[in-house]
C-alpha positions as CSV (number, residue, x, y, z in Angstrom):
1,X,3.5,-16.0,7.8
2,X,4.3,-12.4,7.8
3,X,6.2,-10.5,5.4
4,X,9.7,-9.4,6.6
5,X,11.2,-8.5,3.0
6,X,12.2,-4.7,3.3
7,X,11.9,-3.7,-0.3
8,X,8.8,-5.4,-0.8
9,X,7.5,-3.8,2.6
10,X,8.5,0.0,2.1
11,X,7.5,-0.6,-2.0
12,X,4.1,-0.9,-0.7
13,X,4.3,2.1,1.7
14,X,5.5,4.2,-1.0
15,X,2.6,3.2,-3.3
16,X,-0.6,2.9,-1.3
17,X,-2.2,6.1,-0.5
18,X,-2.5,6.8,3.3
19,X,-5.6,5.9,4.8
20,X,-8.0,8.5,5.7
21,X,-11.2,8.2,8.1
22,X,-14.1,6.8,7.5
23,X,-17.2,9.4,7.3
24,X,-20.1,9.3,10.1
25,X,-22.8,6.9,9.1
26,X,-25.5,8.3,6.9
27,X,-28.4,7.6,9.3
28,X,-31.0,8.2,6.6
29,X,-29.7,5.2,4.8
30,X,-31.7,2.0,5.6
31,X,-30.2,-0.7,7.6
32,X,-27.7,-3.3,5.8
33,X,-29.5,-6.1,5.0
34,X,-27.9,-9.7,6.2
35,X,-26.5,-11.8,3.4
36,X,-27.4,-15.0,2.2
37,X,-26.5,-18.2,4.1
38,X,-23.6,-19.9,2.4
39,X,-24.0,-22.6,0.4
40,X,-22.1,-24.9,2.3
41,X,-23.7,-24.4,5.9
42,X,-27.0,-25.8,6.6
43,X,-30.2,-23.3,6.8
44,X,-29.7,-22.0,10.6
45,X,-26.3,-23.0,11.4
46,X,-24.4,-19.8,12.6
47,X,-21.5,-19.0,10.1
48,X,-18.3,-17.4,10.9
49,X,-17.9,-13.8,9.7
50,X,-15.1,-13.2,7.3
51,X,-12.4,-10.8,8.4
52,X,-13.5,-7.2,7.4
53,X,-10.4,-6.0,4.9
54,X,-10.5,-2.1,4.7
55,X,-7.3,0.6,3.8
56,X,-6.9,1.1,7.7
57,X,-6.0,-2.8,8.0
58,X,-3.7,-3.1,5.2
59,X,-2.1,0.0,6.4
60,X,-1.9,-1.0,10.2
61,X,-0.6,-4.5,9.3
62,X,2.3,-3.0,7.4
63,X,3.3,-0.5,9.7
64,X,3.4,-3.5,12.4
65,X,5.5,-5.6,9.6
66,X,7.8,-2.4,9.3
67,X,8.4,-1.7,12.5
68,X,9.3,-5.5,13.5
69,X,11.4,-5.5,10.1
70,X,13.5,-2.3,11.4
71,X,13.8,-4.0,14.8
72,X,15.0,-6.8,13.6
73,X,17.4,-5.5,10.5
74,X,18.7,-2.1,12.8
75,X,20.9,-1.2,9.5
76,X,17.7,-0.5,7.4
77,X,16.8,1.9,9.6
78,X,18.9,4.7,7.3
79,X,17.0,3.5,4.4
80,X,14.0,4.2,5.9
81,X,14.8,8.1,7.0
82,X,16.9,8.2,3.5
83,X,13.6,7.3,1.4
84,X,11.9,9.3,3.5
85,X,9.7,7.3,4.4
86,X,9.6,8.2,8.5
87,X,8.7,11.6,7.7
88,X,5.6,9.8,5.9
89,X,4.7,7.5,8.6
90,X,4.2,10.6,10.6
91,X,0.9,10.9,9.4
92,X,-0.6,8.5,11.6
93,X,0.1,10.9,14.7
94,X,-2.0,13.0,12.5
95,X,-5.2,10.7,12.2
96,X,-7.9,9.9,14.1
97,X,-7.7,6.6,13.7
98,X,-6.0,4.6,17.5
99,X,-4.7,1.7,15.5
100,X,-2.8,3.5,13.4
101,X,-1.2,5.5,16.3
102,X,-0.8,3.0,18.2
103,X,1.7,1.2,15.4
104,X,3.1,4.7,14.3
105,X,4.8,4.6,18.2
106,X,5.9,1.2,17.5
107,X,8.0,2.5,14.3
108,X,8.8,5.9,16.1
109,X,10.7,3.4,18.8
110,X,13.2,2.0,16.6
111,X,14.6,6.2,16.2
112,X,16.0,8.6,18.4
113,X,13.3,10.8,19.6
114,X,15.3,14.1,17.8
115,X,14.8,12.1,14.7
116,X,11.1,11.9,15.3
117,X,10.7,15.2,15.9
118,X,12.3,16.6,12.8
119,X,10.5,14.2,10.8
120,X,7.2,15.1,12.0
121,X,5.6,17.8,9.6
């Protein structure tokens, strides 16, 4: 289920530190080595890949939450500009990172474009 509690949503916005890009690869480093089969799959059997968990996820994830929360809950939109917490979303138009552009329009949606624009550093 996805989180659609507000405080609990912008709390987390207002804590985690925005996430930055990741460096080039060091190609002198040598290749990542594969990890041990799991103890519960037989010796050969192909085994599903966990989901990969880094800041860009977690950020993107909560962007998406807070921009279906504010479309949902209109009235907690002045909140949102209030805490100001749309002039820290801006960011995102700032990265190089296409996910987190991608969900920053998604937010920027739910305000009048001239509140965009003065929000955007």
């Amino acid at each position: 289920t996805l989180c659609t509690e507000y405080p609990a949503l912008v709390g987390l916005l207002e804590a985690l530190p925005f996430p930055q890009p990741a460096p080039p690869p060091d190609e002198t480093a040598p290749p990542p080595t594969a990890p041990p089969p799991s103890a519960g799959a037989p010796a050969g059997s192909p085994q599903a890949a966990p989901p990969v968990v880094t800041e860009t996820t977690v950020h993107v994830a909560l962007l998406k939450a807070l921009a279906s929360t504010l479309n949902k809950k209109p009235n907690l939109r002045h909140d949102f500009l209030q805490r100001g917490a749309l002039t820290f979303v801006q960011q995102a138009g700032h990265s190089n990172i296409k996910q987190l552009k991608e969900v920053l329009a998604e937010i920027n949606r739910e305000f009048p474009q001239q509140m965009v624009a003065a929000t955007d550093p």
